[in-house]
N, C-alpha and C positions, 0 to 999 in steps of 0.2 A: 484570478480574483475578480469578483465581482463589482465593488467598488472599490473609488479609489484612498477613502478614509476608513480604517478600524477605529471604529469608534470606542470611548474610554472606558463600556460596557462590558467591551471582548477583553479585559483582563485576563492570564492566565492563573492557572492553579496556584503556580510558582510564587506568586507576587502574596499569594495570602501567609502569613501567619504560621508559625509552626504549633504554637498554639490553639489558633483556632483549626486548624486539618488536624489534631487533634481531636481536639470536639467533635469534629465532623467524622470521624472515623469514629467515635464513641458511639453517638447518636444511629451508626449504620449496622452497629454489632448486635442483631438482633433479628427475628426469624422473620416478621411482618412487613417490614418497614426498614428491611435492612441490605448487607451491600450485593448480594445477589440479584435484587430487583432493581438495585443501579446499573448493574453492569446489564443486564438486558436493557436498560433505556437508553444506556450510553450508547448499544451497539448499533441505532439506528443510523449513526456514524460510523462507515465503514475504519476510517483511522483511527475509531475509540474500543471497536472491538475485540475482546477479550480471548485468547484462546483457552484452552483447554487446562494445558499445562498454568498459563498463570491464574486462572480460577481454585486452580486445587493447591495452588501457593499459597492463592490468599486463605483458604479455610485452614491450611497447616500453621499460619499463624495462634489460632487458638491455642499452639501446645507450648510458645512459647510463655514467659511468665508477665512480660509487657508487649506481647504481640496483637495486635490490631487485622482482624481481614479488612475492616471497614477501609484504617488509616492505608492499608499497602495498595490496597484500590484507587485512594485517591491519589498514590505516590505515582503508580501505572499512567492515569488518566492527566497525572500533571507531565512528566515526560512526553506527553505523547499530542500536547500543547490544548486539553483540555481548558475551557473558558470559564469565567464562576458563571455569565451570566446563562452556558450548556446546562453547565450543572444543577442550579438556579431552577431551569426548564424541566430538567429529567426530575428534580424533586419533588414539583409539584404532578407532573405524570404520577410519580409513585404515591401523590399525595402524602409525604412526608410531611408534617405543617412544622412540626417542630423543627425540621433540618430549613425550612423555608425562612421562617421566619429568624435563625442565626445567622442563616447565610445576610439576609437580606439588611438585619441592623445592624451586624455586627462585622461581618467579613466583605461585603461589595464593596466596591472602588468607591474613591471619593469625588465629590460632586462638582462639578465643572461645568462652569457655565458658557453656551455658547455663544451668547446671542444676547448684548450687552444693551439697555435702553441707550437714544441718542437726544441730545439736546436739542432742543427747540425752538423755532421763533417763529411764533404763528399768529395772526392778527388775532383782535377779541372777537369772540365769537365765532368764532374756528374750530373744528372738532380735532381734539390733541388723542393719539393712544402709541401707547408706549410698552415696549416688551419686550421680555424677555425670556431665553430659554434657556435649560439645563439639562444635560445628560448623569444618570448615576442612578441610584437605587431606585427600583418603582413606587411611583406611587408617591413622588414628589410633592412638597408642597409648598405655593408661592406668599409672599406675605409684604404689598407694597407698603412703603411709609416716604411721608412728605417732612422732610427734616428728621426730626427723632420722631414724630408722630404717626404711628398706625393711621392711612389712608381706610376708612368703612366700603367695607366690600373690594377692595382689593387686593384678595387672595386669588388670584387666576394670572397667568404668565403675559396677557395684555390687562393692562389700567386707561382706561376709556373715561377720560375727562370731560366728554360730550362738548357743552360750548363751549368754551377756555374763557375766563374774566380773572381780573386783577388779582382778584382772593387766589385763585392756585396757582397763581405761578408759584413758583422756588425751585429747591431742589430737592426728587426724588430718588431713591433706592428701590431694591427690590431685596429680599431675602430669601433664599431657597434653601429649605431646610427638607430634613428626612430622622424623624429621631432627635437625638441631640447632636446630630450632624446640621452644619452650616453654612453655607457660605451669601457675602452678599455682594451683588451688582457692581456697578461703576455705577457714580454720581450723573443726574440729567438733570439739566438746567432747563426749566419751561418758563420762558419770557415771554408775555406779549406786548405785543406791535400795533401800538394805538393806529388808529387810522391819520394818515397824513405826517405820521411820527419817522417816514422813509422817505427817501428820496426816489425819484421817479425812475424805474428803470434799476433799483434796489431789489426790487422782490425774488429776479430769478437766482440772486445772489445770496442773500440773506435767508429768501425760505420759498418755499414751493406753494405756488399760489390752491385755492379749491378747485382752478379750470386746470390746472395741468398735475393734478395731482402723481401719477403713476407713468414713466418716461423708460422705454430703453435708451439706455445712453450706451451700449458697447455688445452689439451683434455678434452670436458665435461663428464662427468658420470654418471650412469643410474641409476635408482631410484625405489624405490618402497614404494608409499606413501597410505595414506588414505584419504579422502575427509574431508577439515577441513587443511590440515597439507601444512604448505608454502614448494612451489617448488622454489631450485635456482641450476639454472647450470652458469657456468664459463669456458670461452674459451679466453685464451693469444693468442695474436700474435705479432712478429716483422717483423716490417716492415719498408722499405723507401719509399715512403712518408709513416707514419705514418697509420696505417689501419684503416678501420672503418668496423662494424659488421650489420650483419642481421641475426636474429634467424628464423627458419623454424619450424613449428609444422606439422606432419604428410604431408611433402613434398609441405607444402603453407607457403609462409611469415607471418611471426606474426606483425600486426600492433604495431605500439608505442613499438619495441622492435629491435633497433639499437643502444644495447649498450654491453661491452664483460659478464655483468653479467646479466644475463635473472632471475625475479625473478617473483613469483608468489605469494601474501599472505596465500590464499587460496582455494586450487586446490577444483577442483570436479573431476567427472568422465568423464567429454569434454575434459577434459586438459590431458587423457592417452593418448599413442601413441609417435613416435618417434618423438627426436629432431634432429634438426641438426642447426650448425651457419658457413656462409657463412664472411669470413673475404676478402679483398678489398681493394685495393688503385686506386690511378690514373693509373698504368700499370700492375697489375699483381690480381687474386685474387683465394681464397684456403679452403676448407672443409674440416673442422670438422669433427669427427668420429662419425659416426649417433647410437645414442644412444635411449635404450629405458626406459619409465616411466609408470610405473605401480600406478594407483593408482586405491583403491577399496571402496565401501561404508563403512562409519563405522557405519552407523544404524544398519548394519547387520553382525553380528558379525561372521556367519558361511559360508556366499558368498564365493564362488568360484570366485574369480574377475581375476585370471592371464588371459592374452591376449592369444588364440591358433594363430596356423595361417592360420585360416579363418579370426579371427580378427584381422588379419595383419594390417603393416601400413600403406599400402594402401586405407585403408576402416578411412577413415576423421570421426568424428564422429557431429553427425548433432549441425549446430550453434544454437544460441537461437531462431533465428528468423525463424528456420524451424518448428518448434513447433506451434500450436493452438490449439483451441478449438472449437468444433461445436457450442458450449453454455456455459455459466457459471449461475449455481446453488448453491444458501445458503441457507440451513435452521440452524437458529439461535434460541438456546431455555434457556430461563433463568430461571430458578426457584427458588425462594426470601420465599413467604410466607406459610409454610411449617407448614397443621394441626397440625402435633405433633412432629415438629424435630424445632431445633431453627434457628430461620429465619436467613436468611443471608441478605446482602448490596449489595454485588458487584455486582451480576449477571445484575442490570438492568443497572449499569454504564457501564460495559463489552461490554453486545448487541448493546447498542447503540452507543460505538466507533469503533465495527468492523462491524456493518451496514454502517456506513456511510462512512469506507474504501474499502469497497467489492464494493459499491457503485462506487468509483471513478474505481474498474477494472471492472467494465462493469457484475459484478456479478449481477443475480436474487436474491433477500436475503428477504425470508421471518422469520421474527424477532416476537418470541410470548414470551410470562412473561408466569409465572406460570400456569403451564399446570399438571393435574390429566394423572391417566394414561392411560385413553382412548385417553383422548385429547393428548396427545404425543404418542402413535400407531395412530390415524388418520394423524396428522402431518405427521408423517414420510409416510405413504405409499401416500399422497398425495404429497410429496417431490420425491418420486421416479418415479410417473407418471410425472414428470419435467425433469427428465433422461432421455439419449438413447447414440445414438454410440458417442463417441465423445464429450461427453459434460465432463465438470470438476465440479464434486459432490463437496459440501464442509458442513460437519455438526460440528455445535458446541454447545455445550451445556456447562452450567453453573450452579452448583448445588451443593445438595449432589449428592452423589454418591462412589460406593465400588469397590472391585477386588479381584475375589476367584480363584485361580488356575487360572490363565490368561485371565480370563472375566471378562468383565466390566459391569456395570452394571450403569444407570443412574434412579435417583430417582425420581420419582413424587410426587407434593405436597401432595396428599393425601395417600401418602404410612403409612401404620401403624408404631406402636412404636418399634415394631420387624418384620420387612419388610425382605424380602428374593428375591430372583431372580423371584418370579412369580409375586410380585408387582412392578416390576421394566422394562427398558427396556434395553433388550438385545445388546450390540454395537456391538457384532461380528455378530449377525444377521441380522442387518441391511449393514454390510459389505458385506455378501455377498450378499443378495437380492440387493446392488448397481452394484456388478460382474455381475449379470446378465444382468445390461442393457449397457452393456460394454459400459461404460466411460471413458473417455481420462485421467482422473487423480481420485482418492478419495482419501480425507483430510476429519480426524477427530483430531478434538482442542478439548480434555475434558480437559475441566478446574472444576477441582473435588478431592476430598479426592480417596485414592485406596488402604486404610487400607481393614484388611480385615474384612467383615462382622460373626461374629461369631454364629447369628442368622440361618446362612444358609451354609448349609454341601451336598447340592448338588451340582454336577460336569458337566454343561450343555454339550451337546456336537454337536459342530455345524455340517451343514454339509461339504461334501468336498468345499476348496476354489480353483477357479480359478487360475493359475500363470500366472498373467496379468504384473508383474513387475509395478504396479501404483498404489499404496496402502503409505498413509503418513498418521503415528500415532503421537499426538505431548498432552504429557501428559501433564499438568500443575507441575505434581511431579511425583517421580518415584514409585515404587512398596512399599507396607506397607508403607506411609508417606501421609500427609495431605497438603490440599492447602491452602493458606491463603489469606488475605483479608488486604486489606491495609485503614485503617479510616481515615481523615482526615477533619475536618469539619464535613458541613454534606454530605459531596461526600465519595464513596467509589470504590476503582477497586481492582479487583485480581490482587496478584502479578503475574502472566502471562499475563495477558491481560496489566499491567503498561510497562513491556517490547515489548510484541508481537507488539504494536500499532505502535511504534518508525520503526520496522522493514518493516512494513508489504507491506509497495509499493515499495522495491525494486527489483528491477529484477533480482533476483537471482532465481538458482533453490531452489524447497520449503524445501527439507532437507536442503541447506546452509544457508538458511532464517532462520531456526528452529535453527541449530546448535548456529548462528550469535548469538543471540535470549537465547541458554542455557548459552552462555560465558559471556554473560552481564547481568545475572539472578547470575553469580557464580561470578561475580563482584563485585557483590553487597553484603553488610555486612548486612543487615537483614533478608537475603536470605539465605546466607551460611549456611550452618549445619541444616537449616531447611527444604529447601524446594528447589528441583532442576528439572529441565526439561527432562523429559525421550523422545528422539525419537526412534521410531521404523519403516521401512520404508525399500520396497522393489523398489523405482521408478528406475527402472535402465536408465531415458531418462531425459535432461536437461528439466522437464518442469517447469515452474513457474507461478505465479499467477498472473502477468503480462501479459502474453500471451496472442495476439491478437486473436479476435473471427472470425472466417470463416465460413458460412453461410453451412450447409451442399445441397447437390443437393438437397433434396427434400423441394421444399419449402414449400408443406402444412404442412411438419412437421416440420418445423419453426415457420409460422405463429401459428399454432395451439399453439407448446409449450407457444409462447409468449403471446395470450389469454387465455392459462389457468392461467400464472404466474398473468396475471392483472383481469382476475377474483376475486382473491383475496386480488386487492388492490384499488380497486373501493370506490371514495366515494360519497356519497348523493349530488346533486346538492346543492349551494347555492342560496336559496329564499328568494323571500320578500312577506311577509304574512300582508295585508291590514284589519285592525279592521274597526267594525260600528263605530267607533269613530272619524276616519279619521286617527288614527297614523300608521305608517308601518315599521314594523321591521324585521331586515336583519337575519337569521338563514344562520351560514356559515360552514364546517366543517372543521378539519385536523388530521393527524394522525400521531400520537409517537410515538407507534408499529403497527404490522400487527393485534391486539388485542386492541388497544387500541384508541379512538377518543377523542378529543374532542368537545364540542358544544359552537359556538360565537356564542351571541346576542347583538345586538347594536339597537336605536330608527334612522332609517335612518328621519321620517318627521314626524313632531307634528304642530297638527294645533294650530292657533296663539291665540283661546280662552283655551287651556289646559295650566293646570301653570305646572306640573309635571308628568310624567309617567315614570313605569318599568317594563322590562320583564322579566319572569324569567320561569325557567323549572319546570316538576313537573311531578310523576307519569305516571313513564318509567317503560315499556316489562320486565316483569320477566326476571332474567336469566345475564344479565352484572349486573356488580358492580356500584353502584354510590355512591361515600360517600356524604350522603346530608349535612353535614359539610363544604363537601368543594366543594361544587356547587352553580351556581349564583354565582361568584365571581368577582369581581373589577379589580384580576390581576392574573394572571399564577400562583406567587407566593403560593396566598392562595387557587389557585383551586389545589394545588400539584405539582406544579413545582419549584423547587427551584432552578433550574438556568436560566429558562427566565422570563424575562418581557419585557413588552410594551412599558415602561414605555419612551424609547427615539423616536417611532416611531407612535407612536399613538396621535393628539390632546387629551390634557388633557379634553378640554371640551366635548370631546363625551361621552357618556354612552355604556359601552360595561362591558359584564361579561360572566367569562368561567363556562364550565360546563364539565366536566372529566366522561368518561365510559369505564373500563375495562373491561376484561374477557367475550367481544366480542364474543367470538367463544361459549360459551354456551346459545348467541339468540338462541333460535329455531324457532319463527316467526319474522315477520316481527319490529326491533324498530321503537315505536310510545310511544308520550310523550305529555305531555299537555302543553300548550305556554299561563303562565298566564299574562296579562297586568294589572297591577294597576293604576291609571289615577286619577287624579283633576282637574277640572276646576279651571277656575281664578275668580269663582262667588260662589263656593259653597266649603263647608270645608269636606265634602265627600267624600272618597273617593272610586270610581269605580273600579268594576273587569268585562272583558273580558277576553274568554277563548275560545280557538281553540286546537283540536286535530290534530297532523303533525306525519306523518306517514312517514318515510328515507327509509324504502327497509330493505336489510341485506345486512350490510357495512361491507367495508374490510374481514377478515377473517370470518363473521360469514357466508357468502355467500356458505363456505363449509362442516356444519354443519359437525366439529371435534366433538361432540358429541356423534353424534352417534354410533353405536356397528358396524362394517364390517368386512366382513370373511377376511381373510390373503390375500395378493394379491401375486398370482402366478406370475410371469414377466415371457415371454418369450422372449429369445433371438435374437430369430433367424430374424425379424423385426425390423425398426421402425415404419410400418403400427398404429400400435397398440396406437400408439399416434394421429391419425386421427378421428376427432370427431366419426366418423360414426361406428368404432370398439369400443370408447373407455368403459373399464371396467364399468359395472354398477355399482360397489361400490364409483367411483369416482363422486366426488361432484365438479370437476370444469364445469362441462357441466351444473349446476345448476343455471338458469337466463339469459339465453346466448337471452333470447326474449326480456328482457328489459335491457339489458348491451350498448344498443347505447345510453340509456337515462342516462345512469348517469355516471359522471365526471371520467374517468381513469387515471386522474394525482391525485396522493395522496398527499398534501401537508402535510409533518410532520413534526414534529420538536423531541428531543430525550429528555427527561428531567430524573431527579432522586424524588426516590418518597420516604418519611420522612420512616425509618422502625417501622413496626407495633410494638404495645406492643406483646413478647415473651408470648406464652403459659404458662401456669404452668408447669414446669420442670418434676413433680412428676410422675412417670410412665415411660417416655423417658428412653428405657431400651436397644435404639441400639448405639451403640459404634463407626462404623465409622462418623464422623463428622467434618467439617471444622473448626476453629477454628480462634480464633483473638489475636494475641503475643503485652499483653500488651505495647511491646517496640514502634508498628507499630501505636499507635495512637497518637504518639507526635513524629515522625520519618517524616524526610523533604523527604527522597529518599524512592521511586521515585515518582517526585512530577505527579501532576494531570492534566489533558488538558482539558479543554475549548473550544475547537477547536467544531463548530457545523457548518456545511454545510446547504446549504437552496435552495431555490427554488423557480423557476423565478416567479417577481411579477405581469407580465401579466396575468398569467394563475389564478389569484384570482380576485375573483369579489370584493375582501376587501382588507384592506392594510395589508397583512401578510407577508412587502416585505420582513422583515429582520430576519423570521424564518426558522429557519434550517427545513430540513424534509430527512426523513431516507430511502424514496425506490424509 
């Protein structure tokens, strides 16, 4: 945060009226001036931005019979700690006048005055001004009165009695009105002080002479803090008329900070550099003793952080909004079903809530399930061909996984029962193979155990690292201790990921985010004593994951990066395939993860002699997973999804059934699968099979055939050439299909779902030690509860009704 008071302005939505967000959702139902042209103004704020899926919620409101898109817009924007006086702002962008001017009579905060007139004793013939201030609706208006009597011409927030005589003294008010809104002052008593009418050596006591009119009386003091630790300076002054303050950071005014106590919640390393506070009245005004504040990172615990002076105060330190990114890159990796360690829950709830938030910051985020360990080394070095200067890396993974002597290590499902560092993948090597494509930020999120493995007594030893200063480590627990899992139903999240999600769109920098993040993790009583947030972090520049994207000069290595990302998220057209029989049915696709599809089938036309037909899948391409249990299915629920259905958006009388296919990325040809029709006439008790072979291509991720065995990929630095088709690496697999990649669909419709945990292996053997774990307490424990929250995707771009499905890239 920026200052240290929200002022009575920053109201939230919450606090207004159901009545009037009513109104206000009336007034928005409409083509010109309505809630579509809010929600683009909202989205200049990255945590007010709307995705796809709840856009086309809000228009599905019109079918109910008291449904509002307007009012569910502003339900969205009030959850999500929308302000009236944002709102306020974005209305008049839209030039809404009518929504402006309800907000503004009839719904803003009420009026609060801060800045009270002060009683007086000032000789005759003394110039008196007295004032006051108020926060609240714009466009305030002031109205002084001397007993009951209107003062002439004192409508402005100072009353300037010029010489002061006998006639005005009393006492005055002030009234600040807005409307038939009101509030008034405290009483000020203005006496004068005939001449000889004090005693000698009275005046500094009594009142402040015309030679001393304006005095610091209480100098601020210099500081030296840590990032995390609230800053507050204090600076007195007296004064005739009464003084008013402005605080100075590194020789610029600090907005929203004209009061004598300057305070900060909590600093970062923007906020070092000197203060100063400029004090002010109507005729005189007087500085502060310029003071300095030190503050230094506390991720790192041995920094050198004092200021020399080269890094004097001169040298401002860059605001947020100087900051971008050429790109933003995620690869997200969960792994759940685990041959011989015991399966976990969380990981797939995890991915797919920080997919769908990387998503709203403009992040690339390729999100895969259970991956072996080739399939996560291909991952990752196709992850770093998505790198180059300037872009923000961000990996995270969700797992088992260990920590020997300050390596990490992340596991893969097919890691043995006593797995060691050579079955595993390396996180500090992958660290630095991201230094070499110098990157504007790297973020790693292990959410993982980091007990230590006792199996393995080697000491890997990476090579030298880079000092890029932009490196953010954010453990899910700290050294030797376990991550846990929180059950509840049948949803599950990691305790990191239950807090991380709360934080994650706001525009702080990412160590304050993280910190935010470990103090509401040690809030929490089922957390305590168990399980706590370690960060580790060298960023020494305010970036955040906010941070707007800026096209780097070279644009084919833009475009390029941006065809390889959607290489891998390409899916099979949706067709309709015509039987000898005359019936035709729709084959549509969408996708979960970057690994995972599913397949609709619906009868789009049945001639009027057939009494019944069904279609159904059958005998699919080695290599993805299909449970034939839970294909051909009725409804999401029983194809494996447990938190959607169709069930409100779908006519009941259609025939439609899903079909679910994992583990994508071990296609090694083409998926092809049989489209069986079963059919009856309305003459014969018979029943008919037609059968057709349908051939998709390699969707989504199998397109990059992570399979395969590839030598190490060398990155070299000194380029971003090297990302243009015509250099690019021959081990990479995104140049793979680029001849029929116009032919098939590049919006991925996906939705995220949770998948029932498998039955657990046999225990017996299971002979390695670090493991996650589940605290009895945490499966009947309400904190921290679970989100629901699923984003989707516009329903133009489906040839089928999938309007009210979320989808994740």
């Amino acid at each position: 945060m920026c200052t240290a008071v929200m002022e009575d302005s920053n109201l939230g939505l919450n606090t207004l009226s159901e009545a009037t967000l009513n109104r206000l959702g009336y007034m928005l139902d409409n083509l010109q001036h309505g809630w579509k042209q809010l929600a683009r103004a909202v989205a200049e704020q990255p945590q007010f931005s709307c995705s796809d899926k709840e856009l086309t919620d809000c228009s599905l409101k019109v079918l109910s019979p008291k449904g509002s898109p307007g009012r569910y817009l502003l339900a969205l924007l009030a959850d999500r700690g929308c302000t009236s006086s944002y709102l306020l702002q974005c209305f008049k962008k839209m030039d809404h006048r009518e929504a402006v001017e309800f907000l503004t009579m009839h719904a803003m905060e009420d009026i609060n005055i801060t800045l009270h007139p002060q009683s007086q004793r000032v000789p005759e013939g003394s110039p008196v001004v007295l004032c006051c201030k108020a926060v609240g609706p714009l466009d305030l208006t002031y109205q002084w009165f001397k007993g009951r009597d209107e003062v002439p011409g004192g409508s402005s927030p100072e009353l300037v009695l010029g010489t002061l005589n006998p006639v005005q003294q009393g006492h005055y008010i002030c009234r600040v009105s807005f409307g038939d809104k009101y509030v008034f002052s405290n009483w000020a008593n203005v006496r004068v002080l005939r001449s000889g009418g004090a005693s000698a050596g009275s005046n500094s006591s009594d009142f402040l002479s015309t030679s001393s009119v304006l005095l610091i009386t209480k100098q601020p003091r210099p500081l030296s803090l840590v990032e995390g630790d609230a800053l507050c300076l204090e600076c007195g002054a007296q004064a005739n008329p009464p003084a008013q303050f402005q605080w100075y950071h590194n020789k610029q005014p600090m907005p929203n900070s004209a009061r004598s106590i300057l305070k900060i919640p909590c600093v970062t390393t923007a906020h070092r550099g000197t203060y100063t506070c400029r004090a002010y009245n109507l005729y005189h005004e007087i500085w502060s003793d310029q003071v300095q504040v030190n503050i230094g990172p506390s991720s790192v615990s041995d920094a050198s952080w004092e200021m020399t002076e080269a890094d004097g105060p001169d040298l401002a330190p860059k605001q947020r909004s100087d900051f971008y990114a050429t790109d933003k890159v995620a690869l997200l990796i969960g792994n759940m079903n685990y041959l011989h360690h015991r399966q976990l829950r969380a990981p797939m709830a995890d991915v797919h809530e920080l997919t769908n938030l990387l998503r709203q910051l403009d992040f690339k985020v390729v999100s895969l399930l259970d991956l072996n360990q080739q399939e996560m080394q291909s991952a990752v070095n196709e992850f770093l061909l998505l790198l180059d200067r300037g872009v923000y890396g961000l990996l995270y993974f969700a797992g088992h996984g260990y920590e020997n002597y300050g390596n990490s290590f992340m596991v893969p499902i097919d890691a043995p029962a006593s797995y060691t560092s050579k079955h595993c993948l390396w996180v500090q090597d992958v660290l630095q193979r991201m230094q070499q494509r110098q990157t504007g930020l790297n973020i790693f999120l292990m959410d993982m155990c980091r007990k230590r493995n006792p199996n393995d007594d080697s000491i890997p030893q990476p090579g030298p690292l880079k000092v890029t200063a932009n490196i953010v480590f954010g453990y899910a627990t700290c050294v030797d201790a376990e991550a846990f899992e929180v059950n509840k139903d049948n949803l599950s999240n990691g305790i990191f990921m239950s807090f991380l999600k709360k934080r994650l769109m706001e525009p702080e920098k990412v160590t304050v985010l993280l910190d935010k993040v470990a103090e509401d993790m040690g809030r929490c009583i089922i957390t305590r004593g168990r399980q706590a947030l370690e960060l580790r972090s060298n960023l020494s520049e305010r970036r955040a994951l906010t941070d707007r994207i800026k096209a780097p000069d070279c644009k084919v290595t833009a475009s390029t990066r941006n065809l390889q990302w959607a290489i891998a998220h390409v899916l099979p057209e949706s067709r309709c395939i015509k039987f000898e029989c005359g019936i035709k049915v729709q084959l549509a696709f969408a996708a979960e993860f970057s690994n995972i599809m599913i397949i609709y089938t619906r009868i789009l036309e049945t001639p009027k002699d057939i009494m019944s037909c069904s279609a159904q899948l059958s005998d699919f391409t080695e290599g993805p997973e299909v449970d034939l249990k839970q294909s051909n299915q009725e409804t999401l629920l029983e194809a494996g999804s447990i938190l959607l259905t169709l069930d409100d958006f779908q006519p009941l009388e259609q025939c439609q059934l899903f079909t679910r296919i994992s583990a994508l990325q071990r296609l090694q040809k083409e998926l092809s699968f049989t489209l069986c029709l079963h059919y009856k006439y309305t003459n014969l008790d018979e029943e008919l099979l037609e059968e057709k072979r349908v051939s998709v291509g390699k969707p989504l991720v199998s397109k990059l055939n992570l399979h395969e065995a590839r030598p190490l990929q060398c990155f070299s630095a000194s380029s971003s050439s090297d990302l243009q088709m015509s250099s690019m690496p021959e081990s990479s697999s995104f140049s793979v299909g680029l001849t029929d990649f116009s032919s098939i669909r590049s919006e991925s419709t996906s939705w995220s779902y949770y998948q029932r945990p498998m039955e657990s292996p046999t225990r017996c053997g299971l002979k390695n030690e670090p493991e996650e774990s589940i605290s009895p307490e945490f499966l009947v424990c309400e904190d921290p509860p679970e989100t629901k929250s699923l984003p989707g995707a516009a329903a133009e771009q489906l040839p089928f009704k999938f309007s009210s499905l979320p989808h994740s890239f």
